[in-house]
N, C-alpha and C positions, 0 to 999 in steps of 0.2 A: 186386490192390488197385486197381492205378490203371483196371483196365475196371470195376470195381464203382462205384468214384468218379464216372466218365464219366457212365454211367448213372443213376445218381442225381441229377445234376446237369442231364442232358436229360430229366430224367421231369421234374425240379423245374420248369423251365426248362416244359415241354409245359405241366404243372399252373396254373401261373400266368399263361401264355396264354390258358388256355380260362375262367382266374376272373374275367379281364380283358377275356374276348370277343373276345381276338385270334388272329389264327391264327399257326401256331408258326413261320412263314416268316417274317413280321413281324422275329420277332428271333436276331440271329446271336451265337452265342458264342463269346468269344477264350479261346483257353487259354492263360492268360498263365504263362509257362514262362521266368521269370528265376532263374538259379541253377541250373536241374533239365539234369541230361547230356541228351546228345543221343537216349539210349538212350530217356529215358522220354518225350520228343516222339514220336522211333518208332512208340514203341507206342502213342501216343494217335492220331496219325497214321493209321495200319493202323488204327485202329476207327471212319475216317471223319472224322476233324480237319483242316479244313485254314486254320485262322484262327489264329496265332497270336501272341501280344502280347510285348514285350520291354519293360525297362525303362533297359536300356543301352544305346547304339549298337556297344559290342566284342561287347554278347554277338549281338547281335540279326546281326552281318555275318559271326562265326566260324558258328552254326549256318547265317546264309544257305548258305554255302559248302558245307556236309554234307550237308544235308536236302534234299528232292525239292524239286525246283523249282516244282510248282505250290502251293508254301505261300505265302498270303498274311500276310506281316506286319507287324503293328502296331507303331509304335511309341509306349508308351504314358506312358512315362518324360519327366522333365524332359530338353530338349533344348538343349544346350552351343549357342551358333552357331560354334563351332570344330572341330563334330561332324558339321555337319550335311552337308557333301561326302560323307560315307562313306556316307548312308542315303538320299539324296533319289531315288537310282534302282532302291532295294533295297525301300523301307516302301511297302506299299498305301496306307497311311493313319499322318499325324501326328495323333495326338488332343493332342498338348501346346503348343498356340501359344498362346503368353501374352504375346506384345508386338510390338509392332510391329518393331524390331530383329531378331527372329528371323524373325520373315516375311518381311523385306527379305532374310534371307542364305538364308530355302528358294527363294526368286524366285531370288536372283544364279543361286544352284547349279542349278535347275532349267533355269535360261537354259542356261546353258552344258554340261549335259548333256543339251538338245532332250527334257525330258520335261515334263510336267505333273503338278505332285503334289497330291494332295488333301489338306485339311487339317481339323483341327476346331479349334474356338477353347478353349480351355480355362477353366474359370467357375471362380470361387473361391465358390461362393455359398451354404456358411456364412460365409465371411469367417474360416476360421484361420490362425493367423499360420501356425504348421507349413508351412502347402502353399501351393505354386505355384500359379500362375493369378490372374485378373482379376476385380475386383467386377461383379458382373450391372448397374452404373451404368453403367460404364465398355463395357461388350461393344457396342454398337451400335455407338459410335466407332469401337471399335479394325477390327470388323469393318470397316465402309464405308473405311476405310484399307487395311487389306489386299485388299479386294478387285478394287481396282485394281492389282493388284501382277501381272507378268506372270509366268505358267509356274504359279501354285496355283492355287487351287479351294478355295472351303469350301463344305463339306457338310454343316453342321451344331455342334455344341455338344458338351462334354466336361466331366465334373468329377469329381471324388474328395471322395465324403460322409463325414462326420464315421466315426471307427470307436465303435458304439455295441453298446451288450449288444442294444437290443431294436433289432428294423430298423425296427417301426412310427415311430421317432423322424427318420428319414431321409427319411421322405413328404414332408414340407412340402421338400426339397432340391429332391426330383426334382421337385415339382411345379412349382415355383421353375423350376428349367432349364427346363423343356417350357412353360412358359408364356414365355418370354424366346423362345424359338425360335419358338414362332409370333406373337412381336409383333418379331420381327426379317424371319420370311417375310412379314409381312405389307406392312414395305416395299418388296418386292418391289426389292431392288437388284440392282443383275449383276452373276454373277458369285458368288452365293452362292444356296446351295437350302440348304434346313433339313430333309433327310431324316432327318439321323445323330443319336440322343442317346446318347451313350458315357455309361453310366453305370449303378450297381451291382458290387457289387464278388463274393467270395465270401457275406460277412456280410448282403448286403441285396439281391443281385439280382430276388428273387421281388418286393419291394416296387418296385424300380426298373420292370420289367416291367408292372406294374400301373399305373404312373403314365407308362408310354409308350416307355423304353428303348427302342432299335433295337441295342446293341451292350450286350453285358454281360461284362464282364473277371474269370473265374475262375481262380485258380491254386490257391492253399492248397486248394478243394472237388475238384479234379482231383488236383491233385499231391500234398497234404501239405502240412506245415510247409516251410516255406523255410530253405535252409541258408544262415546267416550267414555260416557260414567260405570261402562262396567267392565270397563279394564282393567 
C-alpha cells in the first residue's frame, strides 16, 4: 500500500509540474510521518525518501536516533521555545517561526551549538483563529527583525490553508504567500532569500504546485489516516 501511495503522489506531484511548466526538481516533497512507526518511514525511505516532516519535537528526535542519517528533517509543527534545544542541530528546516520570541531562542540555541539553522516564517494568511502563524501585514516586520538575529537563516515563507472539500478554494492562499515572498525578495534585506514556499498539504498540493510551492507536506496521501491514539 504504502509504495502504491508514494507513487501516486510522485506521479501527482510530476503531473502538476508539467501543467504548471515547471520542472519536477522545482519541487521537493516531505513525507510528513507524525504518528507513523518507524517501520513505515523504512519503507518509504528504501523507495527513495529522504525528506521528511514532523510535527513534534519527541517524535521528530526519537526517529532522529533510529533512522539513517542522511534523512533530512523537517520540522513542521508548532514550536514550544522550551523545545527548541533538542531540534536546532537535528531539523534541516523550521518552517514554523511565528514570532519573534521563538526566533530569538533558535538564535540563542543555535549560538551555543556553532550551527546555523534555516528557518521559514510561517503566514497565517487565511487569518484562522485555529492555526498558528502571523498575518501577511505583519510578515515584513517580523521578518527584518529576525533577520538580524545571529546563527538562522530564512529562506523563505510557510503556511497551512484552510482544509477545504474543493482545493480550487485554496488558490487565492497560495497565491497570497507567493506574492508576499516576492514583495519581501524584492527588498532585498540580508540575510533572507525567498527561495522556499512550504505549502500544500495532502488535500491541495497539486493547486499549491501550480501556484509556485517549493516544499509540499504529504502524509495522510503516503501513509493513511493518522492514528490519534498515539499522540
Amino acid at each position: 500500500m504504502l509504495k502504491e501511495n508514494y507513487e501516486i503522489v510522485e506521479k501527482k506531484i510530476a503531473d502538476a509540474c508539467q501543467k504548471a511548466g515547471r520542472q519536477r526538481e522545482e519541487v521537493t516533497l516531505i513525507a510528513v510521518s507524525k504518528t507513523k512507526p518507524v517501520e513505515m518511514l523504512q519503507e518509504i525511505y528504501d523507495l527513495g525518501q529522504r525528506e521528511f516532516g514532523e510535527n513534534k519535537v519527541q517524535e521528530l528526535t526519537a526517529k532522529y536516533e533510529v533512522l539513517p542519517q542522511d534523512i533530512h528533517w523537517h520540522m513542521i509543527g508548532h514550536l514550544q521555545t522550551n523545545k527548541v534545544k533538542y531540534i536546532v542541530d537535528k531539523a534541516c528546516l523550521i518552517h514554523s517561526v511565528d514570532s519573534l520570541k521563538l526566533a530569538q531562542t533558535i538564535s540563542k540555541e543555535a549560538v551555543k551549538k556553532n550551527v546555523t539553522v534555516p528557518i521559514l516564517i510561517e503566514v497565517n494568511v487565511a487569518e484562522e483563529e485555529s492555526k498558528f502563524g502571523i498575518t501577511t501585514e505583519e510578515t515584513i516586520a517580523l521578518a527584518e527583525q529576525i533577520a538580524a538575529l545571529p546563527n538562522l537563516t530564512i529562506k523563505g515563507l510557510m503556511t497551512i490553508a484552510p482544509f477545504v472539500e474543493d482545493p480550487e478554494e485554496n488558490r487565492p492562499v497560495f497565491r497570497k504567500l507567493r506574492q508576499l515572498s516576492v514583495d519581501i525578495d524584492n527588498k532585498r534585506i540580508d540575510n533572507i532569500t525567498m527561495g522556499v514556499l512550504s505549502m500544500g498539504m495532502t488535500n491541495d498540493y497539486e493547486v499549491a504546485i501550480e501556484e509556485g510551492a517549493t516544499l509540499v507536506r504529504v502524509g495522510t496521501g503516503i501513509f493513511g489516516e493518522r492514528d490519534y491514539s498515539k499522540l
